[in-house]
C-alpha positions as CSV (number, residue, x, y, z in Angstrom):
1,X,0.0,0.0,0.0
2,X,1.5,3.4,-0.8
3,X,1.2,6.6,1.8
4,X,-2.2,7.8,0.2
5,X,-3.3,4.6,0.7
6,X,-2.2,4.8,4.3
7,X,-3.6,7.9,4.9
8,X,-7.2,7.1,4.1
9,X,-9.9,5.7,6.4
10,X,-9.6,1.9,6.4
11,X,-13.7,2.3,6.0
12,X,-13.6,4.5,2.9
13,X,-10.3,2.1,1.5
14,X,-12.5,-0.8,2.3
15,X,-16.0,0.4,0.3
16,X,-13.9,2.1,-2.3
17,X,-12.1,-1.2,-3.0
18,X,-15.0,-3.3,-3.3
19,X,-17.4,-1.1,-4.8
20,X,-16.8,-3.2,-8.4
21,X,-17.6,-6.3,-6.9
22,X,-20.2,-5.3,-4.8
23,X,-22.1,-3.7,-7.3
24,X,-21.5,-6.4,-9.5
25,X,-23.5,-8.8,-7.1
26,X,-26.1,-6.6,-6.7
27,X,-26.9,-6.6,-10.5
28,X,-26.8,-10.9,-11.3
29,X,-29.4,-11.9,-12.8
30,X,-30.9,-13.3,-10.2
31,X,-31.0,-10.1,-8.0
32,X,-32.7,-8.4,-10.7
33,X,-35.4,-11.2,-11.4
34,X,-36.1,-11.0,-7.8
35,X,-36.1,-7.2,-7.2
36,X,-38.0,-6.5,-10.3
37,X,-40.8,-8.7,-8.7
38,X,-40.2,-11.2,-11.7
39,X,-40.1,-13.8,-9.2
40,X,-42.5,-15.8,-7.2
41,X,-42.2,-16.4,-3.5
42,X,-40.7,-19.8,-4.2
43,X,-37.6,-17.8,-5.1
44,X,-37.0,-15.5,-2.1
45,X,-37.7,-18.6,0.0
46,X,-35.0,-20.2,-1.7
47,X,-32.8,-17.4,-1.1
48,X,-34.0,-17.0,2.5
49,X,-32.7,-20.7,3.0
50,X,-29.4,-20.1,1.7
51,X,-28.5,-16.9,4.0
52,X,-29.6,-19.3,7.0
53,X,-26.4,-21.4,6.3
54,X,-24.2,-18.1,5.6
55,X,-25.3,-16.4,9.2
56,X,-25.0,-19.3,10.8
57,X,-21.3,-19.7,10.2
58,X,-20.8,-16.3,11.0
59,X,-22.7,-16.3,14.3
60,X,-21.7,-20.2,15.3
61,X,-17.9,-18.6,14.6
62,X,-18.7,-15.7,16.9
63,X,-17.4,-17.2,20.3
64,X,-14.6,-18.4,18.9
65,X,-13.5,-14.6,17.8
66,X,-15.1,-12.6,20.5
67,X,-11.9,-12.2,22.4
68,X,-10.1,-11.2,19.7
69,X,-8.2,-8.0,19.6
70,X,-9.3,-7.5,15.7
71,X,-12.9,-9.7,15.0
72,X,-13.8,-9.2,18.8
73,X,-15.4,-6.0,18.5
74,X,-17.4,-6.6,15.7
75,X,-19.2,-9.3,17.4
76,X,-22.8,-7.3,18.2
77,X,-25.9,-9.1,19.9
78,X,-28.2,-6.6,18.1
79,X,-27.1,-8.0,14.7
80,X,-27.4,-11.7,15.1
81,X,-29.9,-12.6,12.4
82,X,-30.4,-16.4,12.9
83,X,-32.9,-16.1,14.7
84,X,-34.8,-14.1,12.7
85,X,-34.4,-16.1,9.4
86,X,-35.8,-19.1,11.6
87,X,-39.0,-17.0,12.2
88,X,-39.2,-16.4,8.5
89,X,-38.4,-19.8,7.5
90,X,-41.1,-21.4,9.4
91,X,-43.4,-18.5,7.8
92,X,-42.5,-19.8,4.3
93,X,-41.8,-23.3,4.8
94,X,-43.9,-24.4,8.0
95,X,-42.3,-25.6,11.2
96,X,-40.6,-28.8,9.1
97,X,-38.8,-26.4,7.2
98,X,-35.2,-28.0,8.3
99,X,-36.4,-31.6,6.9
100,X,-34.0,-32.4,4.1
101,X,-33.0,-28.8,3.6
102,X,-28.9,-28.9,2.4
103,X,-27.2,-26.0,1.2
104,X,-26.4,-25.2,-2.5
105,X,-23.1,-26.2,-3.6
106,X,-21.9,-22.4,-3.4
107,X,-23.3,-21.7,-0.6
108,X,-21.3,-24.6,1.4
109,X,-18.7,-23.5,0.2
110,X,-19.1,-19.3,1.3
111,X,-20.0,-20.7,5.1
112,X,-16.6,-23.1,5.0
113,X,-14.5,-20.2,4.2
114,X,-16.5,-18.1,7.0
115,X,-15.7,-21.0,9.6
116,X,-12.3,-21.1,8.2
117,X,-11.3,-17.7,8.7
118,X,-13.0,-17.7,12.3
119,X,-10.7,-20.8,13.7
120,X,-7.4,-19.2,11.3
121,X,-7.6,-15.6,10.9
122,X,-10.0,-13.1,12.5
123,X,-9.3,-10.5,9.6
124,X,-10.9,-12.5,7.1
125,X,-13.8,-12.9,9.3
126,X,-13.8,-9.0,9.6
127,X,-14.2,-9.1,6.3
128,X,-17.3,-11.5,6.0
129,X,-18.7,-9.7,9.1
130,X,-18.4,-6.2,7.3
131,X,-20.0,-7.6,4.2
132,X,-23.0,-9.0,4.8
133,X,-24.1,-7.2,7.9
134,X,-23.5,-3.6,6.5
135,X,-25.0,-4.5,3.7
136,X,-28.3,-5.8,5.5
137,X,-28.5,-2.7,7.2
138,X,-28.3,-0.7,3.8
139,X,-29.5,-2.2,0.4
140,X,-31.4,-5.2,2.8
141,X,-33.8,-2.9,3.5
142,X,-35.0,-2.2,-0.6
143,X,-35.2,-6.3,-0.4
144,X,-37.8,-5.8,2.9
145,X,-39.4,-3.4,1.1
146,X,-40.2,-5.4,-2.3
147,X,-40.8,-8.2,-0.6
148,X,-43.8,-7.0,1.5
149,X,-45.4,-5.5,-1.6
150,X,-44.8,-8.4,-3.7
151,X,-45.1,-11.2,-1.8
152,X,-47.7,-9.7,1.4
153,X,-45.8,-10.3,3.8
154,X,-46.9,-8.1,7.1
155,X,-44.8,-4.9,7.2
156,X,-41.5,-5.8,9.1
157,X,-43.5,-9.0,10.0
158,X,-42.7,-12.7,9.6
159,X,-41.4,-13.4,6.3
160,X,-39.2,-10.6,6.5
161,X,-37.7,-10.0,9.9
162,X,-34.5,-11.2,9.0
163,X,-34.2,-7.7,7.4
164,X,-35.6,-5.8,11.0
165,X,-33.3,-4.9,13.3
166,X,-35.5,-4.3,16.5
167,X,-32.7,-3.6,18.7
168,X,-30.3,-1.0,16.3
169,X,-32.8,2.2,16.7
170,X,-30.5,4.4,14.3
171,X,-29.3,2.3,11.8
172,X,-27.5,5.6,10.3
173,X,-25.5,6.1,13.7
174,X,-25.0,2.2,13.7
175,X,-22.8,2.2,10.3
176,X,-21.6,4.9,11.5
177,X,-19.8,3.1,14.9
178,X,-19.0,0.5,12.6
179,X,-17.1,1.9,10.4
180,X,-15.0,3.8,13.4
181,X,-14.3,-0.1,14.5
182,X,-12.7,-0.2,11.0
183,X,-10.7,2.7,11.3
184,X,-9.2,1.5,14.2
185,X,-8.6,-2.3,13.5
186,X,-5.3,-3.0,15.1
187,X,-3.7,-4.5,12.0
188,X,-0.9,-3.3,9.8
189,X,-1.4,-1.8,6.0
190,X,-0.3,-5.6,4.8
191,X,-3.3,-6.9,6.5
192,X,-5.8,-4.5,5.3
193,X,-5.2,-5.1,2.0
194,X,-5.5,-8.6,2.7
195,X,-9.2,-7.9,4.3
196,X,-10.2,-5.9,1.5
197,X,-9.0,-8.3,-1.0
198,X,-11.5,-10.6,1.4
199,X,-14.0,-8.8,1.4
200,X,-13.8,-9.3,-2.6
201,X,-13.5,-12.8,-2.4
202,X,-17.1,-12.6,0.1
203,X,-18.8,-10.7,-2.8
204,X,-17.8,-13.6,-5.4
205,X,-18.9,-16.4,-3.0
206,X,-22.4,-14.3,-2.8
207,X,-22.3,-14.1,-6.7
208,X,-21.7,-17.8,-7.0
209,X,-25.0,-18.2,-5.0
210,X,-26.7,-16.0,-7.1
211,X,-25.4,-17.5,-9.8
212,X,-26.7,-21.6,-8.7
213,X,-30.2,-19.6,-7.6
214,X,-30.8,-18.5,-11.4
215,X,-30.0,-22.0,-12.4
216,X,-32.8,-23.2,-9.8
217,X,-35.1,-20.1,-11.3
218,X,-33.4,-19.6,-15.0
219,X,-36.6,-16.5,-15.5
220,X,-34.1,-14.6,-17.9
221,X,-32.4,-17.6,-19.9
């Protein structure tokens, strides 16, 4: 990294870095099916299953980084989301909803690397941690929104509460002391770029899931 690079706020290096890959996720083809309500609910219930394996890694992992000097302070009660994508998934599927359920292919494979990098290094689980939760709190909330007028669910009801977060009363101030957490990450320049460049590698792993979705749902084929 040179001396600008150095300079700037690991929070702005971090979103700047990944802006490419992140926006590229947000437009696959399956994200656009589903956001331009091209999709029945069969589709976001599909999708709702595979995050259930994603936050589960991350929040299983949790302990296991809590005490760490770098992931430990990331690790927030208030945005645990398992929970809520149980409610939802007995909503969509019916209290049996675990019976035979297995995740896609990609999607074992984006909650292995989470595990991995919470037993072998708490920066790449910074990374994973930064990605999906910041992201729920932002662009999560245009899926909430579609979803209740497409699909009926109750507003901020079951169905959706994955995307509610009851106990984060200003989401705005929220990123904001999250992204101060990033500034002040005890690592070296060396190991930031090495988070950013995971933070890259989460956005692929969530375009690879995209990606085995729109095989499931091929609308645009």
């Amino acid at each position: 990294m040179d001396a600008t690079a150095t300079a700037t706020p690991f929070s702005t290096l971090i979103r700047v870095a990944s802006h490419e890959k992140h926006a590229e996720v947000n437009t696959s083809t399956f994200m656009s099916d589903l956001l331009g309500r091209r999709f029945g609910v069969e589709a976001y219930a599909r999708y709702t299953e595979q995050l259930w394996f994603v936050y589960r890694a991350l929040e299983d992992s949790a302990p296991r980084v809590q005490d760490d000097p770098v992931a430990g302070p990331f690790i927030r009660p208030e945005l645990m989301r398992t929970g809520a994508l149980e409610r939802d998934l007995t909503h969509l599927r019916g209290a049996g909803w675990r019976d035979g359920l297995e995740p896609l292919p990609a999607t074992a494979a984006y909650a292995a690397r989470i595990t991995e990098c919470a037993r072998t290094w708490p920066g790449g689980y910074v990374a994973h941690h930064y990605t999906r939760y910041l992201g729920d709190l932002s662009g999560g909330q245009v899926v909430r929104d579609i979803a209740e007028k497409t699909w009926g669910f109750e507003r901020k009801g079951d169905g959706v509460r994955f995307y509610v977060f009851d106990e984060i009363a200003n989401p705005a101030a929220f990123k904001r002391a999250y992204r101060e957490l990033l500034d002040a990450v005890p690592v070296d320049d060396l190991e930031k770029q090495r988070i950013v460049e995971e933070c890259n590698r989460a956005f692929e792993f969530n375009g690879a899931v995209f990606n085995e979705l729109e095989g499931e749902f091929p609308l645009s084929a």
